[in-house]
C-alpha positions as CSV (number, residue, x, y, z in Angstrom):
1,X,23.8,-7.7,-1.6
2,X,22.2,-4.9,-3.9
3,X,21.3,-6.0,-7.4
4,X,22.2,-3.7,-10.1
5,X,18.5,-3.3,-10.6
6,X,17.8,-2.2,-6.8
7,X,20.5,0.4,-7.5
8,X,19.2,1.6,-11.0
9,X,15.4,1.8,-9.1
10,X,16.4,4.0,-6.3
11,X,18.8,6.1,-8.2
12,X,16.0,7.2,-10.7
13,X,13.6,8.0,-7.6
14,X,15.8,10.9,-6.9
15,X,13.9,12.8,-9.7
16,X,10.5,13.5,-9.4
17,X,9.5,12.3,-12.6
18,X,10.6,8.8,-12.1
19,X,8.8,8.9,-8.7
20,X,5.4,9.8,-10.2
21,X,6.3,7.0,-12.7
22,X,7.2,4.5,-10.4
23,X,5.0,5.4,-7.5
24,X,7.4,5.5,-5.0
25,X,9.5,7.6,-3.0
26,X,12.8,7.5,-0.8
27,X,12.8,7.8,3.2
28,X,16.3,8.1,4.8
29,X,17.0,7.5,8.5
30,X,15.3,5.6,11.3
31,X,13.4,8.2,12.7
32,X,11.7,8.8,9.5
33,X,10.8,5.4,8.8
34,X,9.6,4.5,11.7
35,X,7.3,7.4,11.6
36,X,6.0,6.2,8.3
37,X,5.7,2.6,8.9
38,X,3.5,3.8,11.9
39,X,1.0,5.9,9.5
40,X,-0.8,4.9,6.3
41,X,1.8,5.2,4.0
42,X,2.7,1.8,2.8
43,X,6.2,0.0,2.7
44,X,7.7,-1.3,-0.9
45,X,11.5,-2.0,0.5
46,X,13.7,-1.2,3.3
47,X,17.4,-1.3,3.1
48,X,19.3,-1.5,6.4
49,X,22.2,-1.9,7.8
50,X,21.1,-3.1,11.4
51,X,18.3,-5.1,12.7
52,X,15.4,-2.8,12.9
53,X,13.4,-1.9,15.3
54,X,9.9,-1.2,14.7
55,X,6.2,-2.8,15.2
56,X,5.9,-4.0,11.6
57,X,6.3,-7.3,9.9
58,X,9.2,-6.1,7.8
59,X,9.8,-9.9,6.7
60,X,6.6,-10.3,4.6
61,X,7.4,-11.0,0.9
62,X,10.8,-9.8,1.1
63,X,10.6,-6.4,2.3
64,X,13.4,-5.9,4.2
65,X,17.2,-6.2,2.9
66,X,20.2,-6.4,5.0
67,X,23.2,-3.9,3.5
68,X,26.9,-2.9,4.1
69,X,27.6,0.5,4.8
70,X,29.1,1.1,1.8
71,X,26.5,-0.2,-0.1
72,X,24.2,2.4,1.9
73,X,26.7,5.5,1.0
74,X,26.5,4.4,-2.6
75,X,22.4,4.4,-2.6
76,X,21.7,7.1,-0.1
77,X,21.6,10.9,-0.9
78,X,22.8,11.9,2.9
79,X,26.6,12.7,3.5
80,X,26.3,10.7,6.4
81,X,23.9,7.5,5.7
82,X,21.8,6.5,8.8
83,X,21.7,2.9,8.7
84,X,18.3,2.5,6.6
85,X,17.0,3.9,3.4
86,X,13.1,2.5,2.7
87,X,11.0,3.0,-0.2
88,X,7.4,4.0,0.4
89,X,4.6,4.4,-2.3
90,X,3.2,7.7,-3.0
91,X,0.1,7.8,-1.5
92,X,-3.5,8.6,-3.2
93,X,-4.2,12.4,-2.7
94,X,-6.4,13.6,0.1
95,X,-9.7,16.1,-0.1
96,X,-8.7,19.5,1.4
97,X,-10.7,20.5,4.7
98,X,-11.8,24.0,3.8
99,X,-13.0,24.8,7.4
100,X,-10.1,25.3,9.2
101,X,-6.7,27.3,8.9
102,X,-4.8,26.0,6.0
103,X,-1.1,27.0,5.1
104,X,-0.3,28.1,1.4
105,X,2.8,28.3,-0.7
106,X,3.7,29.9,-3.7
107,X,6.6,28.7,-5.4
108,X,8.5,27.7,-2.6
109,X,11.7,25.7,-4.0
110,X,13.8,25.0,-1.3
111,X,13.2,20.8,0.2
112,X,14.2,22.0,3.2
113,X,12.2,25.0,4.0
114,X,9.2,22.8,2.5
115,X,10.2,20.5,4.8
116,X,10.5,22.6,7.9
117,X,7.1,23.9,7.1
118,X,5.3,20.8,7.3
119,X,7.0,20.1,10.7
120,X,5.6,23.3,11.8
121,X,2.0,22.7,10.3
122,X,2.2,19.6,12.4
123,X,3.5,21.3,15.7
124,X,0.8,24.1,15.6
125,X,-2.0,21.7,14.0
126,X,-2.4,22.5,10.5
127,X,-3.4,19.6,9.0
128,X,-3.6,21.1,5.3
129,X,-1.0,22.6,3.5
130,X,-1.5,23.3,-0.3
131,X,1.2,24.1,-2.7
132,X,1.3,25.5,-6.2
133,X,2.8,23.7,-8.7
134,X,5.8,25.1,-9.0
135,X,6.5,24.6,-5.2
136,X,9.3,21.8,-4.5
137,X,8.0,18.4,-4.8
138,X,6.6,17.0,-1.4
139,X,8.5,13.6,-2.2
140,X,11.9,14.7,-3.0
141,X,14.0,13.2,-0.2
142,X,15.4,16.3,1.2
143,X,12.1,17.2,2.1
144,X,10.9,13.9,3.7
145,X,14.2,13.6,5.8
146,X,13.5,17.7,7.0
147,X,10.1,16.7,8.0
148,X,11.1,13.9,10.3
149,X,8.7,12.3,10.4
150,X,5.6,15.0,10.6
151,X,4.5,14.2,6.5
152,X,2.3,11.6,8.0
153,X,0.2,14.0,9.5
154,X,-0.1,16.7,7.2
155,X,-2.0,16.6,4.1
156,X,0.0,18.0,1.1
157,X,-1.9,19.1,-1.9
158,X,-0.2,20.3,-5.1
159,X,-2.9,23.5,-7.1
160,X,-3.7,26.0,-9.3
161,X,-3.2,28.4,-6.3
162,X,-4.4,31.8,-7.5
163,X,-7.8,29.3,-8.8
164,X,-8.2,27.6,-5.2
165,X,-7.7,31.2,-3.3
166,X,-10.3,33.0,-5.4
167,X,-13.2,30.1,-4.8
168,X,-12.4,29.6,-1.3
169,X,-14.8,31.4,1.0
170,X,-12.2,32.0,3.9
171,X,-10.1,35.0,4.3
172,X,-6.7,35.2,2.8
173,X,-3.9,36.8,4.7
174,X,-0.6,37.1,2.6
175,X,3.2,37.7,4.1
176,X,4.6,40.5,2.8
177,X,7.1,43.2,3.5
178,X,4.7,45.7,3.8
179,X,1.3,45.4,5.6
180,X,0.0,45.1,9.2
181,X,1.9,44.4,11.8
182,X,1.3,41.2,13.6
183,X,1.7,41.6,16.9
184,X,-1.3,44.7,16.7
185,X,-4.4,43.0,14.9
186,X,-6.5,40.2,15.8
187,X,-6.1,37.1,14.0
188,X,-8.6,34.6,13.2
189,X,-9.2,30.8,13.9
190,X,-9.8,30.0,10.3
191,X,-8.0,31.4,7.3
192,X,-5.5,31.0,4.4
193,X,-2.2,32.2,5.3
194,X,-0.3,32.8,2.1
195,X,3.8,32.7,1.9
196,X,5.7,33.1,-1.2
197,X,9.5,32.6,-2.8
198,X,12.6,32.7,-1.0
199,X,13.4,35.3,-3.4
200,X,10.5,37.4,-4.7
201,X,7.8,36.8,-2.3
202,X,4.6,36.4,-3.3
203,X,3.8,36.0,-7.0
204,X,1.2,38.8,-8.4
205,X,-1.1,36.5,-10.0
206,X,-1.5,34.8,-6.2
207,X,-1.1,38.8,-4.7
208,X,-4.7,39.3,-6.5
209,X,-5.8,37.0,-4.3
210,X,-5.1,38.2,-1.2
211,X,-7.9,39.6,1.4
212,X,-5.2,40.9,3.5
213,X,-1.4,42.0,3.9
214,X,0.5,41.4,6.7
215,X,3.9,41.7,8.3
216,X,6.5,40.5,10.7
217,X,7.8,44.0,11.9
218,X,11.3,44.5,12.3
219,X,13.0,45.9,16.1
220,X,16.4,46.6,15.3
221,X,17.5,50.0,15.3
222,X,19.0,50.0,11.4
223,X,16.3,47.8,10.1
224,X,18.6,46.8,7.3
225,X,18.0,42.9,7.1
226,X,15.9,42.4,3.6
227,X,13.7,39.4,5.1
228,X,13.4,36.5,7.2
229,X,13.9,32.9,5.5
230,X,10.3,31.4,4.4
231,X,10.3,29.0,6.9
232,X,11.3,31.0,9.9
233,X,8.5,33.6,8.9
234,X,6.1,30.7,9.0
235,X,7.1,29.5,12.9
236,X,6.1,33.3,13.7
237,X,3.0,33.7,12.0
238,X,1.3,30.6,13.2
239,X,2.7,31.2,16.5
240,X,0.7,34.3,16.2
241,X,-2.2,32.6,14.6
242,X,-2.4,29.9,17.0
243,X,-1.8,32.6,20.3
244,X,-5.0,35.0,19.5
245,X,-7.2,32.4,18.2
């Protein structure tokens, strides 16, 4: 059975302060977790509803607690629970590999299109993916449930963005509405590729940064639609990327 302090512990972790304070964050599903308790990151608790499956000794000191369903629905942010909720620690931060293509946001605030974009870094083999500050926090559950599992193998780093782009010696190649098309330039191996707000795009202070502008060109005939989400531009840039390099 939960204890009232179990309850009070993982309901705080739903705001990122309290993470940072405690340490820890919140995993949800089994795919997840088992993807996590096959990396690095280490286990603090795992609440389940079933006898699970997975390599590790989940019965050293006391890891693992068995739970009713409803006491699942009551801890777990999901509309739907699926039968295990873990708690992870925040792992130390990593050193950024600054020869090879990296992946940069700017004040992207959406979990699950920060989510969907790791998943993509780890499907085209980006292995770094910085962030600005104000960009959704990489441990908010949301975003660990959209990344199924691929968090384990992409570095996250939280920056001073416009700072980071102006030192680094690569090129930086920034998605905007306006700039060259795609599909009709010749695109590097290594490289910064810069994508900004759901909203407004890419912030000026980061714009100043940028080495060059490029596009996704529109092929309907009305060219009406304002943009493509964030994280759907991203699947066809480093499809791009990935295919002339």
């Amino acid at each position: 059975m939960l204890s009232k302090n179990q309850i009070k512990l993982i309901t705080r972790l739903k705001h990122k302060k309290h993470r940072y304070k405690e340490g820890l964050f919140i995993a949800e599903g089994v795919k997840v977790i088992n993807e996590l308790l096959d990396s690095n990151f280490k286990l603090r608790e795992l609440y389940t509803t079933m006898s699970f499956n997975s390599n590790a000794n989940l019965a050293v000191a006391g890891q693992e607690f068995l739970i009713t369903a409803a006491e699942l629905k009551k801890i777990s942010s999901l509309n739907t629970p699926n039968k295990a909720l873990a708690l992870f620690q925040i792992p130390k931060a990593r050193p950024i590999s600054n020869n090879q293509f990296i992946v940069a946001l700017d004040n992207v605030r959406d979990p699950g299109n920060l989510g969907t974009i790791i998943r993509l870094c780890d499907w085209f083999g980006v292995s770094d993916l910085v962030c600005n500050t104000e960009t959704v926090d990489v441990y908010n559950s949301k975003v660990i449930q959209a990344t199924m599992g691929s968090i384990t193998r992409v570095n996250v780093s939280y920056l001073d963005l416009p700072s980071f782009l102006n030192k680094t010696k690569m090129t930086t190649y920034g998605a905007f509405m306006k700039g060259d098309h795609i599909y009709e330039n010749k695109l590097p191996k290594e490289g910064i590729l810069v994508l900004g707000n759901e909203a407004n795009g890419i912030s000026k202070e980061v714009e100043h940064t940028i080495n060059k502008r490029i596009s996704i060109p529109r092929f309907g005939a009305l060219k009406k639609t304002e943009s493509l989400n964030v994280a759907t531009a991203t699947a066809i840039l480093l499809s791009e990327f990935r295919r002339n390099s």
